[in-house]
NULOTI-881766 format. One record per residue (C-alpha): x, y, z. Coordinates in steps of 0.1 Angstrom, whole numbers, plus 5000, padded with zeros to 4 digits. Example, Ala and Ser with C-alpha at 12.3 -4.5 7.8 and 13.67 -1.06 7.14 Angstrom:
BEGIN
512349555078 513749895071 
***
This chain:
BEGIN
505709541774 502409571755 503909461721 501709211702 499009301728 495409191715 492709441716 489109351706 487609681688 484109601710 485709601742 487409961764 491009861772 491510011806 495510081797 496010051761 494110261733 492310101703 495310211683 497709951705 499010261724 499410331762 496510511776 498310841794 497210801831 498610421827 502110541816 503610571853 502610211861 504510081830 507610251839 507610141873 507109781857 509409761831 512709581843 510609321860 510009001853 506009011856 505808611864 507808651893 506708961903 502908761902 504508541926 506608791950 503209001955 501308741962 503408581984 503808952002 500208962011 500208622021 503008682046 500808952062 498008682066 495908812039 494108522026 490108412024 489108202051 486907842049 486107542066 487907382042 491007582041 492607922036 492508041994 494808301989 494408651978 495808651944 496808991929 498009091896 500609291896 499609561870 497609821887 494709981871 495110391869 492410621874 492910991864 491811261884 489811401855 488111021854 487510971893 485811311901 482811211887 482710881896 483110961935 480611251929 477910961917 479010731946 478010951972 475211091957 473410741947 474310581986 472910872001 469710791981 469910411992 469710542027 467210782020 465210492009 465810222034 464910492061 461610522039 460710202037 461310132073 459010452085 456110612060 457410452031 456410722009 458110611978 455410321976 452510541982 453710811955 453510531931 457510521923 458410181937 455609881933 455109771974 456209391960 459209511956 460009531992 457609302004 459509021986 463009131992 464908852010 466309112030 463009292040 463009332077 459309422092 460509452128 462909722122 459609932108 459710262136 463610232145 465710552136 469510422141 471410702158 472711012127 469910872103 472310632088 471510272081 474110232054 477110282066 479310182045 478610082010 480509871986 479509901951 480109711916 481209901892 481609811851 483010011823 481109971788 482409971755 482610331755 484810331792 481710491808 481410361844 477610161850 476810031885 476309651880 475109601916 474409781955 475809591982 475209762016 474709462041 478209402049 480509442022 483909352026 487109432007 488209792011 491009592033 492209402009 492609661987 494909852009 496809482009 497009511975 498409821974 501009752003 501909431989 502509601949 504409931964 506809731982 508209561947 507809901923 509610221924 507210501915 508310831900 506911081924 504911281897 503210881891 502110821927 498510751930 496610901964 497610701995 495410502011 496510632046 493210752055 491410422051 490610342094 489710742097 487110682073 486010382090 486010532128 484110842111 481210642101 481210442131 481610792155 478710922135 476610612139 477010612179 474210742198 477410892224 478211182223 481311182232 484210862227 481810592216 482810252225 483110052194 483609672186 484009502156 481809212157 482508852141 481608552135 485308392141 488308282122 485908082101 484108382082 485808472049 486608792054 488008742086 491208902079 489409222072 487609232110 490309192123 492409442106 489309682113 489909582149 493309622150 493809952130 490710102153 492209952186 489009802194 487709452209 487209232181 484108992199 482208682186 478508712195 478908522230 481308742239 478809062233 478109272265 475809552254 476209712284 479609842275 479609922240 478110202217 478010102183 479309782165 481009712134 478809422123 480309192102 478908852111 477308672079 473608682103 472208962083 468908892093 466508982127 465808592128 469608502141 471108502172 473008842164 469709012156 468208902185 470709012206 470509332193 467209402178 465609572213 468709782216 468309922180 464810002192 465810172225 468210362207 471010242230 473310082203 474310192171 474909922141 476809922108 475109842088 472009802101 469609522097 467109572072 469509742049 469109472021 466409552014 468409831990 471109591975 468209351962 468909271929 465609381918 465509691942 468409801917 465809821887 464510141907 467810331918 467910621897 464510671903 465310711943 467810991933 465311151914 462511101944 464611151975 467411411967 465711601937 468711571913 469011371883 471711061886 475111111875 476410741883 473810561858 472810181869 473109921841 469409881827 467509601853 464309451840 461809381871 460409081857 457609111878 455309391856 453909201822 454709491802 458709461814 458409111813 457309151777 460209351767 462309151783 461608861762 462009081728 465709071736 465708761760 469108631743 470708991746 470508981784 472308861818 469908661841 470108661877 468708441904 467108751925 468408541958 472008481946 475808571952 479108531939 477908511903 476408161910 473408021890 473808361865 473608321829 475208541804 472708481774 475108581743 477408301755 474808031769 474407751745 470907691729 469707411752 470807671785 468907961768 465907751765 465707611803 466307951816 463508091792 461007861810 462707871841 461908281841 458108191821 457607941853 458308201881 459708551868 459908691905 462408471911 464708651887 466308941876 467409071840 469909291829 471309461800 475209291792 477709501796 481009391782 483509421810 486109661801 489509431801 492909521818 496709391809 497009141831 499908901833 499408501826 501008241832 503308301797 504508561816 503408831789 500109081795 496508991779 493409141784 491309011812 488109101822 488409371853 485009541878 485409781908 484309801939 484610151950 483610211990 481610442004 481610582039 478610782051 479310972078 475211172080 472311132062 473911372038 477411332036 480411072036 483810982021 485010761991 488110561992 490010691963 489510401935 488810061958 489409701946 489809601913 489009271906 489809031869 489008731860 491908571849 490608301827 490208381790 486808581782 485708521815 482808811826 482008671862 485008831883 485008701918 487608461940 485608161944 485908151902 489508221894 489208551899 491708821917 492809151923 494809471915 495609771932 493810101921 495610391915 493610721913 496110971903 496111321920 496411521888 
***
């Protein structure tokens, strides 16, 4: 199956060694493979998910959730630590959103400049004062992982607004299953336990006491991630409501996964004095952004370090803040070694990958970031590791592959990972951005139990 497959010697091959050779934790997957013809099983899983109604919604049409059908494979040995670092660094996030939002100690101790926050997109001043019910503001916490050269795992990026995906990666896995027969002794860890994750966090994030009444909130069929509220609905057995449909009278904590993530929306209006009252408990909160700012993620580590008094064991990939002259100055000494980000941006728009930029590119963004150097972020490049992934040959190649592991707090100090999350590739050629909207997809994560 992996016969003639190319390896580059700078790159970590998540399945196959530099010397062309299956990686051990991989070698279950490629038995249950082999016999298939992996075009058409491209097409069968696909089309399995599809049949479920997984897709991404638009107002221009439904775009389907591709997924490869070679799942990435995760050994127990390799996911310890990386679940170790997940919950240590969200808990930290929270830590520091909580800060900011009260005393804000972290400014005053000198750790994170007060611009920093001030000019965070995100940055909510009318949820200064407002303690949401358990402490929690991040609920749940989806974050962008990258493996470097050497397979060690780097977080790329913090996303604790409202980050979507854990359901399709349970798609994925439901969809790939249905078409493999697994040796028993190669089963990864089922994702059974997915919803009682979810209605942990939610139970813990409910000022009742005893059965909250939770809802899933949404903006309608036309958000892209509908499918996944209302799986969450269903799964939970819980109203799924659009914002006119919200009573607050008879509900405890919501699920909040309208795209208003600001106070300054109809949704935050509607629920800004209950948040203050105490009455309602939201996940995530409003306000949280202000910790999966692009630039905020310069200072991570350091929030380990000031908030839980433990050194980080999930390292971030080195952020520039472009804002301090002596950064700035760095910065610039290696200008066409690093990634630039717009600090406002998503989906891997406007972001450009210096090493591959042509000269005339590397020029305008040099005195685009000279110009106004707030308005962006630098980072260190990380070569994705790559994945076999199957084209449209039919044969495997390396693609590029992230992950977004989930977190699920369920206290200030304490929550549950879903074992491996969603892998996602970028199926053209040398391609580093990996999201949907760019030819990108998805594969199911095994993390294997021994």
């Amino acid at each position: 199956m992996i016969e003639g497959y190319p390896l580059d010697a700078a790159v970590f091959d998540e399945a196959v060694d530099h010397d062309g050779r299956p990686r051990e934790p991989a070698l279950g997957a490629f038995k249950a493979l082999a016999g298939h013809g992996l075009a058409e099983l491209v097409q069968s899983v696909s089309a399995g998910a599809a049949a479920e109604g997984v897709c991404f919604h638009s107002v221009t049409g439904d775009q389907a959730f591709v997924i490869d059908p070679v799942p990435r494979v995760l050994s127990a040995a390799e996911w310890a630590p990386v679940e170790a670092g997940l919950v240590q660094r969200v808990r930290a996030l929270n830590a520091f959103v909580a800060d900011v939002y009260a005393e804000a100690r972290i400014v005053k101790e000198g750790v994170v400049p007060a611009r920093v926050i001030e000019t965070a997109p995100y940055y909510e001043p009318l949820m200064r004062g407002i303690k949401p019910p358990g402490g929690v503001w991040i609920g749940i916490a989806g974050l962008d992982l990258v493996r470097d050269d050497s397979g060690r795992f780097l977080v790329l990026e913090d996303n604790v607004r409202t980050p979507s995906g854990f359901s399709y990666a349970a798609a994925a896995r439901r969809a790939l299953v249905s078409h493999l027969d697994v040796a028993p002794e190669d089963r990864p860890l089922p994702l059974d336990g997915l919803a009682a994750m979810l209605e942990a966090t939610l139970r813990a994030c409910s000022p009742a006491t005893e059965e909250p009444r939770i809802a899933v909130l949404t903006d309608g069929e036309h958000n892209a991630a509908y499918y996944e509220h209302a799986w969450a609905a269903g799964e939970l057995g819980v109203p799924l409501l659009e914002p006119h449909e919200l009573d607050l009278d008879s509900v405890d904590v919501l699920y909040r996964r309208t795209n208003a993530d600001r106070i300054d929306t109809e949704v935050g209006a509607q629920l800004l004095e209950a948040m203050r009252e105490g009455s309602v408990g939201v996940v995530n909160a409003f306000g949280t952004g202000v910790a999966d700012d692009k630039l905020t993620h310069a200072y991570v580590e350091d929030m380990v370090r000031f908030y839980l008094g433990e050194e980080p064991t999930l390292p971030s990939v080195e952020t520039f803040d472009l804002g301090r002259a002596d950064t700035l100055e760095r910065a610039f000494d290696v200008f066409e070694e690093l990634v630039i980000k717009p600090r406002g941006g998503y989906g891997g728009v406007g972001v450009v990958i210096l090493p591959h930029a042509e000269r005339k590119d590397v020029e305008a963004t040099r005195a685009a970031v000279l110009e106004s150097p707030g308005d962006f972020v630098a980072q260190r490049m990380v070569m994705l590791s790559t994945h076999p992934t199957v084209v449209d040959s039919g044969a495997l190649a390396p693609r590029h592959v992230d992950l977004r592991p989930y977190v699920f707090l369920t206290g200030e100090n304490e929550g549950n990972v879903m074992p491996g999350g969603l892998t996602r590739v970028a199926f053209d050629e040398g391609a580093l951005v990996v999201n949907s909207s760019q030819n990108g997809g998805a594969k199911d994560t095994w993390v294997l139990p021994r």
